[in-house]
N, C-alpha and C positions, 0 to 999 in steps of 0.2 A: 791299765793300772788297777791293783785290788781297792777299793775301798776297804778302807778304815776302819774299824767299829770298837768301843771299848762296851765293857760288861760290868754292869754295877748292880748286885744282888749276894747279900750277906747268907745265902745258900748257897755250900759249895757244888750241891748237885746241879742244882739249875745252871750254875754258871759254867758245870760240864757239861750238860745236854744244849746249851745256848751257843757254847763253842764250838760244838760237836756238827750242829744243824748249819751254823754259821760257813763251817770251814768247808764243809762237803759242799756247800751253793757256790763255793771259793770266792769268800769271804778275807780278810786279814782281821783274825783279833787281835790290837796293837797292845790291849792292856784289859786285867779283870780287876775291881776294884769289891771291898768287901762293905763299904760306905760309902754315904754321898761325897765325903773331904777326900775322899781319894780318889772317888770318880772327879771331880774335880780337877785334883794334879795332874790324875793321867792326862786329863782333856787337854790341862795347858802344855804338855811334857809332848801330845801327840798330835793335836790339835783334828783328832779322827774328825769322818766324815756323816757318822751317827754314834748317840750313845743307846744302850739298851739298859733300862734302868728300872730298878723294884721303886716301889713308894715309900716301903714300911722298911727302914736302916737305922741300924745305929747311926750316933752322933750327929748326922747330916741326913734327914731322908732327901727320896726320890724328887718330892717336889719342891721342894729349895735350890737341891744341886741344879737341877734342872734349872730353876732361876736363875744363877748364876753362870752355867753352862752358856746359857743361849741369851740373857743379858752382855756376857764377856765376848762374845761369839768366839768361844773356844770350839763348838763343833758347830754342824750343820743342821744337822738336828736334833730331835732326843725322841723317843718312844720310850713309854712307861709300861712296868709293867705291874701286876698287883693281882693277889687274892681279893681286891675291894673293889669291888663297880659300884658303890655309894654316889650320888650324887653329887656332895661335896667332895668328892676327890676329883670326880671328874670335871669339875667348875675350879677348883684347884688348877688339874691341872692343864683347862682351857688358858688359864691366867699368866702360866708359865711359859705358855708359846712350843709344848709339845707339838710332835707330827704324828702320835699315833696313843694308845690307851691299848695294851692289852689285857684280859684278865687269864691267866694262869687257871687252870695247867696250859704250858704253849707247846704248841708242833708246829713242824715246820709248812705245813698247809698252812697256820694262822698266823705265823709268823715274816716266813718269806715276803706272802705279796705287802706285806705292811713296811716290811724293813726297803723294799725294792722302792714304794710310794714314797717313804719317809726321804729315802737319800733326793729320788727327783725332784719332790718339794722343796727339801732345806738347798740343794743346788739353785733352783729356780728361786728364793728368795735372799740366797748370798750374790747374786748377778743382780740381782732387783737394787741389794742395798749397796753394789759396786757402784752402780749405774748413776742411785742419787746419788752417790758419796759426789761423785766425778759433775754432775750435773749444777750441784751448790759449789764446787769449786769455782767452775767454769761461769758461775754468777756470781759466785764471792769477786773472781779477780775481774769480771767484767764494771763490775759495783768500781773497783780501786780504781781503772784506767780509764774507768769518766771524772772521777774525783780529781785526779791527777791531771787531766785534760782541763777540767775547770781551772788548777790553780795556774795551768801553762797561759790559759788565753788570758786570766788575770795579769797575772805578771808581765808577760810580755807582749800584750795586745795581738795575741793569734786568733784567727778563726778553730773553728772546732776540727776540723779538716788540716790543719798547718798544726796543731798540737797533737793530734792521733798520728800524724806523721812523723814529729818529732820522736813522741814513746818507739815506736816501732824503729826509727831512724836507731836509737840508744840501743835498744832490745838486741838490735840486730849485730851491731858493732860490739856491745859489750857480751855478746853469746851465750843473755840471760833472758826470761822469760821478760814480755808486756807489763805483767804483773809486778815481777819483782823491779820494775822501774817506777813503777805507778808508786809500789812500797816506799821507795827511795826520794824521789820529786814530795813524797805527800810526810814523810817525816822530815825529811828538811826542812818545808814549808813548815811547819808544826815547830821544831827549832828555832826559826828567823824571828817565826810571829811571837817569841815569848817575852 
């Protein structure tokens, strides 16, 4: 499957020679945006897989959009691009959580292996923040169904072993998750006590 990429620079030539370099590496440009507010919509509209993005925009520059791009995790990455290698933009755009800084004029020598790194990075960092999402779940509900174990052997004088059996006894018959029984025993009790 093609990757993704939207295009945000308020020059329409670059954003033809960006397309151009793009499409020949067989590329999909899903959207060109001419500011960062519409880089933006596109991202949410396509949710591509890199954005390629100027600094210096009307309305919205490069390094805000980017803010928000990859705060909302609308794409996977972003790569900037810019006439300014200053210091402060580059510390900028370390802050934003870019994958690449280029300076303009770009070819596809300079471009390519950047946009090739950018996608394996922001991939390798959206499996990273699958991984914890799934990993704090899997503690979040492990947290409830000791909670919920605690108030079984209270109430009903089980061992810790005869209540974790119980949950999973319920879990299993009502063909609902551990957790959403733990939910269930631990608002109830929450109810009774008031």
């Amino acid at each position: 499957m093609k990757k993704k990429i939207v295009i945000a620079d308020d020059e329409p030539i670059t954003r033809i020679d960006l397309r151009e370099i793009l499409e020949e590496a067989n590329y999909d440009v899903v959207g060109e945006a001419t500011d960062g507010f519409d880089a933006v919509e596109l991202c949410k509209k396509h949710l591509p897989d890199l954005v390629l993005m100027d600094i210096k925009m009307p309305l919205l520059d490069g390094i805000n959009a980017a803010n928000i791009i990859m705060e909302e995790e609308l794409a996977n990455s972003v790569i900037l691009l810019t006439a300014y290698s200053g210091k402060e933009f580059i510390e900028k755009a370390k802050v934003a959580g870019v994958m690449g800084y280029l300076v303009k004029p770009i070819d596809d020598k300079s471009l390519l292996p950047a946009v090739e790194i950018a996608l394996s990075k922001g991939k390798e960092i959206k499996k990273m923040k699958k991984d914890i999402k799934k990993a704090n779940e899997k503690l979040e509900a492990r947290k409830k169904i000791e909670k919920a174990k605690g108030i079984l052997m209270r109430k009903n004088g089980m061992n810790e072993d005869e209540a974790y059996n119980k949950i999973r006894a319920l879990s299993m018959n009502k063909r609902v998750s551990m957790k959403e029984i733990a939910d269930i025993l631990i608002m109830s009790n929450s109810i009774n006590n008031r």
